[in-house]
MARZAKE-661192 format. One record per residue (C-alpha): x, y, z. Coordinates in pm, whole numbers, padded with zeros to 5 digits, always signed. Layout:
<recs>
XYZ...
</recs>
This chain:
<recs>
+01337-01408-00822+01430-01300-00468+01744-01090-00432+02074-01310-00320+02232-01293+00027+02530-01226-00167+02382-00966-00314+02238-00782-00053+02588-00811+00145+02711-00592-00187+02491-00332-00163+02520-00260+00188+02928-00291+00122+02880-00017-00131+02577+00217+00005+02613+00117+00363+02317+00068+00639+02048+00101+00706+01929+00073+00341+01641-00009+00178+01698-00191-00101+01416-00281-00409+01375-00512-00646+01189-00441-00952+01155-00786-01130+00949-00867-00813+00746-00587-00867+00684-00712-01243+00631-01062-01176+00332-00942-00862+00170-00711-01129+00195-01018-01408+00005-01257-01166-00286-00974-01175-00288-00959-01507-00284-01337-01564-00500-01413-01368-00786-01160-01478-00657-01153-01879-00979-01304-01958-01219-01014-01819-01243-00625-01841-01028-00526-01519-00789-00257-01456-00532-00260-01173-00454+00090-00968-00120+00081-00790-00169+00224-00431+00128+00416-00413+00069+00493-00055+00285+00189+00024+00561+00340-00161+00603+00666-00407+00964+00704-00445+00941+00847-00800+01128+00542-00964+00911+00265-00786+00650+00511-00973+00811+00533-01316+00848+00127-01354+00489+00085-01209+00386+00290-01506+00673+00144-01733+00480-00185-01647+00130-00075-01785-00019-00065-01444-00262+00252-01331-00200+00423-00987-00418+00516-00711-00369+00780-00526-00509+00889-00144-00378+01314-00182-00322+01562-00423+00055+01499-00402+00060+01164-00466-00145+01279-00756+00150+01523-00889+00380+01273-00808+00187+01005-01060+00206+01312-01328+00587+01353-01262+00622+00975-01316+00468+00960-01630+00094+00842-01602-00186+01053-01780-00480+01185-01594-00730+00858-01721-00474+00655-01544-00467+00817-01218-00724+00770-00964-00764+00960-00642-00973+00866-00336-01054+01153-00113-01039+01067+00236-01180+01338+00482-00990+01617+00318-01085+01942+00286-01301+02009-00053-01032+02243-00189-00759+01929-00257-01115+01807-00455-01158+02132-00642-00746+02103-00704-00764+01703-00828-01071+01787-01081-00873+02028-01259-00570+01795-01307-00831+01532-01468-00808+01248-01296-01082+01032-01193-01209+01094-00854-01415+00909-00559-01560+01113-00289-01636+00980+00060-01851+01235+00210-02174+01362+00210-02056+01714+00260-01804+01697-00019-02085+01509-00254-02312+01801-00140-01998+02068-00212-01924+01854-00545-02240+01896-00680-02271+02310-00637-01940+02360-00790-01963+02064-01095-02279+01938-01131-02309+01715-01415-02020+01847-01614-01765+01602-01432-01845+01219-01384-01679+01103-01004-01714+00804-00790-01827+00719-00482-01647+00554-00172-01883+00343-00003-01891+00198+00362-01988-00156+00321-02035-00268+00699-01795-00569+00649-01505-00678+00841-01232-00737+00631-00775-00783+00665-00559-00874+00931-00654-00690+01223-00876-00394+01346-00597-00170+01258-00617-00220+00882-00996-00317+00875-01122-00036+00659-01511-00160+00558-01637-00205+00904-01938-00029+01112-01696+00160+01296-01472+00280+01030-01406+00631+00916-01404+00563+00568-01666+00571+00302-02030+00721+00295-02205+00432+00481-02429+00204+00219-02734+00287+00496-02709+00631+00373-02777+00537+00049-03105+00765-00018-02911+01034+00133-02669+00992-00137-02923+00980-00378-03093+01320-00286-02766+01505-00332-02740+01320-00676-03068+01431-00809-03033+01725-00640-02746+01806-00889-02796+01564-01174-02449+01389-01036-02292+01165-01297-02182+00881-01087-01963+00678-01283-01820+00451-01028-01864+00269-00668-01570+00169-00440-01545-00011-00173-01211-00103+00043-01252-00344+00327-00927-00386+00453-00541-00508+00409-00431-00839+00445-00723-01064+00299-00654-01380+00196-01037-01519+00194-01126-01369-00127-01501-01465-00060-01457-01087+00133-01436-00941-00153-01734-01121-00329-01954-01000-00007-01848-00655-00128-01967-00749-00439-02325-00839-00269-02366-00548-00109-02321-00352-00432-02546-00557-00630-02817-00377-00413-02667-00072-00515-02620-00090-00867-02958-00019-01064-02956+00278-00880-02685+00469-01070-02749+00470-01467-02458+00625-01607-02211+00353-01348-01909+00238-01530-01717+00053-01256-01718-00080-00962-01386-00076-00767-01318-00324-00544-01016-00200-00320-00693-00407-00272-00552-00555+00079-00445-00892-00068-00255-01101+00135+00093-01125+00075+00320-01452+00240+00579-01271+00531+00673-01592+00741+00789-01903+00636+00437-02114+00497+00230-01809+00473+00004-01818+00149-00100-01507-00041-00441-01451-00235-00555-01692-00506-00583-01480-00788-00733-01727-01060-00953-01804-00773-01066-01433-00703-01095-01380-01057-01335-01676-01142-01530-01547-00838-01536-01237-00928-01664-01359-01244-01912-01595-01104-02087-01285-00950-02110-01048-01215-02263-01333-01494-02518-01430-01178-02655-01055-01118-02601-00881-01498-02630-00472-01437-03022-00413-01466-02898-00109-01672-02769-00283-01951-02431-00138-01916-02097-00327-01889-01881-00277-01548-01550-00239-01587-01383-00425-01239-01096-00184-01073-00866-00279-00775-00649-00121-00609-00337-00310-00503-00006-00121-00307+00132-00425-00083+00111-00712-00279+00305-00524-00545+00597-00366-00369+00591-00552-00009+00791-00855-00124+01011-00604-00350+01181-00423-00010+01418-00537+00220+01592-00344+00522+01963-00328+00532+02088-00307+00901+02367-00355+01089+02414-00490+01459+02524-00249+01673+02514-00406+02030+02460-00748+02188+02331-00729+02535+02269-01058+02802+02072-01059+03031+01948-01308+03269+01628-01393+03008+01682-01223+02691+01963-01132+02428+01906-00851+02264+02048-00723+01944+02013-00378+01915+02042-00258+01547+02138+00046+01379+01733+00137+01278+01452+00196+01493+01107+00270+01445+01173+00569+01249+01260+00369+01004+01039+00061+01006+00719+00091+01202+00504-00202+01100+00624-00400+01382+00507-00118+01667+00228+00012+01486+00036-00308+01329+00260-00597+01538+00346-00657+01194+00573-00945+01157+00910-00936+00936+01123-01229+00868+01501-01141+00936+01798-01348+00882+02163-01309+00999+02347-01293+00648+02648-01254+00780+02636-01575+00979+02387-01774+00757+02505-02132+00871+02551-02080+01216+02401-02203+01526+02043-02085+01591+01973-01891+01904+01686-01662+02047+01743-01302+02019+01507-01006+02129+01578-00765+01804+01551-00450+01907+01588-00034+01772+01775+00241+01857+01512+00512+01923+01449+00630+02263+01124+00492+02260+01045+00044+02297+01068-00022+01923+01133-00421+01944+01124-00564+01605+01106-00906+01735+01076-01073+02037+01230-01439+02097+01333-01460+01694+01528-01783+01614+01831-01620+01410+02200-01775+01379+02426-01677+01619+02430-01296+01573+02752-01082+01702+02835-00712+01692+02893-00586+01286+02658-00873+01183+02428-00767+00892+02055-00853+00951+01825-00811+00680+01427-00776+00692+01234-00899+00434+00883-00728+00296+00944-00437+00367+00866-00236+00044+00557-00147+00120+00500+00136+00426+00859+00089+00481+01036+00444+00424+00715+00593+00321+00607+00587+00686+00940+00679+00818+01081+00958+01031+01350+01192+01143+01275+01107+01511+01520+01145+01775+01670+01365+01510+01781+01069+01315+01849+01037+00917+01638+00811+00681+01822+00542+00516+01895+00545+00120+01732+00372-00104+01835+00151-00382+01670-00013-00694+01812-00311-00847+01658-00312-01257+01784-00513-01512+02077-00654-01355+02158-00266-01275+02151-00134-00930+02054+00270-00916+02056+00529-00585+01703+00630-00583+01745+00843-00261+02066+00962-00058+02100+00908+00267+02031+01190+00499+02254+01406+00584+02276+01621+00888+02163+01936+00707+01857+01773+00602+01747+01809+00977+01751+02168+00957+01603+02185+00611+01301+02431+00647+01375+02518+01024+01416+02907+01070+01748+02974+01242+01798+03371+01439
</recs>
């Protein structure tokens, strides 16, 4: 399923590097073990196109009958531009300012609201006439690391469940038609009993709100990224999931449609990162292997201590040595330190693997540098999906005496 070394050596050959490269029968195949794995209960998958909304990763998400979840009002037009229809779009507002709200309601699409003040705001402009969700703070610690804990005490987002008869005030203060409940804990769970503790806390929740449709349970599932890494057990989340809903039935009678929201474990596997070696450099302690990309281009590793696999494909038999990997920004962007790699040398080609999701979509033109292309390879076809930078693109929108 995984793009050839052979194949990657092409498309840098023909686009050149850095590159991000994409492979959409991954893609398929992620979304498939969803579907599987849940094809015996009434859930819908939202693609979180934060991790990645070039407009073709967007078209085949829809081409693949997947929904999309959005986080701001452009991600939102992008989904339109793409293809998906306003019942297929969701958007989770996230300390915005009410008039990106006012701006998703009238493009249809469903909405969850995170605030009290934008509940409160919601309800004097709509009132009744326009069912929307809520984003809940569940007080659990949930993913990887602090960094992409989301459900916590401490975090930001979501109206905290404590404040639940605050929430309820502003409902029957307006006659709100709350038609669904999120909740997002974090990214990078594997233990999918988090997700059933969401569940729990809802369950408290639940007879409260009549007219509920859904509850939405968030992504973060855990994706493999070194060698023996596991991902999420999907059958296993799904009987779970199951499990929970037959042993506390909605006091209101009502069915609950189960969302999720998955970006990563769609796309992340789909990406690599084209680069070329631009420098060795001994010293005393430490090779390093300075690379024609930086942080501007790939900032998992800085920003989360994320860790990439990368293999020398231009060398992949030869003898393994440790090598400090490191960017070209003026700034300590070390992509790995003390990586086992074959013997690396000046023109080599390194790739790094999962790196479709928050990839180029959190990249930059720091130190005045140009983002990569990108390329998707689709039924045996390989497309441009982006040009590289150019130096004009630097300038683009600057105002020049």
């Amino acid at each position: 399923m995984a793009l050839s070394q052979q194949q990657l050596k092409n498309l840098a050959a023909e686009f050149g590097t850095p590159l991000y490269v994409y492979d959409a029968e991954h893609i398929t195949a992620q979304y498939k073990k969803l579907t599987d794995a849940f094809a015996q209960t009434d859930t819908k998958f939202f693609y979180a196109c934060k991790a990645l909304t070039n407009i073709n990763i967007l078209k085949h998400i829809n081409s693949i009958g997947c929904n999309v979840d959005c986080s701001s009002v452009n991600e939102v037009k992008l989904a339109f531009l793409a293809g998906f229809e306003p019942k297929r779009i969701l958007y989770t507002s996230n300390g915005i300012h009410f008039s990106e709200i006012e701006e998703a309601q009238n493009l249809g699409v469903h909405i969850n609201i995170d605030s009290l003040s934008n509940l409160e705001k919601f309800g004097q402009k709509f009132g009744h006439s326009y069912p929307v969700g809520l984003r809940l703070r569940p007080n659990i610690m949930g993913g990887g690391n602090l960094k992409v804990s989301t459900g916590h005490d401490q975090s930001k987002f979501g109206i905290p469940v404590d404040q639940l008869d605050q929430i309820l005030d502003v409902v029957s203060k307006y006659n709100l038609h709350i038609q669904n409940l999120h909740i997002h804990t974090g990214s990078d769970i594997k233990d999918v009993d988090v997700f059933v503790k969401g569940i729990e806390v809802l369950f408290d929740i639940i007879p409260s709100f009549k007219k509920l449709e859904s509850i939405d349970l968030g992504g973060g599932f855990k994706v493999p990224y070194q060698d023996g890494d596991g991902e999420t057990d999907m059958p296993l989340l799904a009987k779970k999931v199951n499990e929970a809903f037959s042993n506390h039935p909605n006091p209101n009678g009502k069915h609950l449609q189960v969302w999720f929201e998955p970006g990563k474990f769609l796309v992340s596997g789909a990406g690599y990162l084209l680069t070329e070696v631009n420098v060795i450099k001994e010293n005393p302690n430490t090779t390093f292997v300075g690379i024609n990309s930086g942080l501007n281009h790939l900032i998992r590793p800085m920003f989360y201590d994320a860790y990439h696999k990368i293999e020398n494909i231009s060398n992949p038999t030869g003898e393994e040595k440790s090598y400090a990997v490191t960017g070209y920004i003026c700034e300590t962007d070390t992509f790995a330190w003390d990586r086992k790699l074959n013997e690396v040398k000046e023109g080599d080609l390194l790739v790094f693997y999962n790196a479709g999701a928050y990839g180029f979509e959190m990249s930059s033109n720091f130190n005045s540098r140009q983002k990569p292309a990108e390329v998707l390879v689709k039924d045996d076809k390989v497309q441009l999906i982006r040009r590289r930078d150019e130096f004009e693109d630097l300038l683009k929108n600057q105002i020049i005496d």
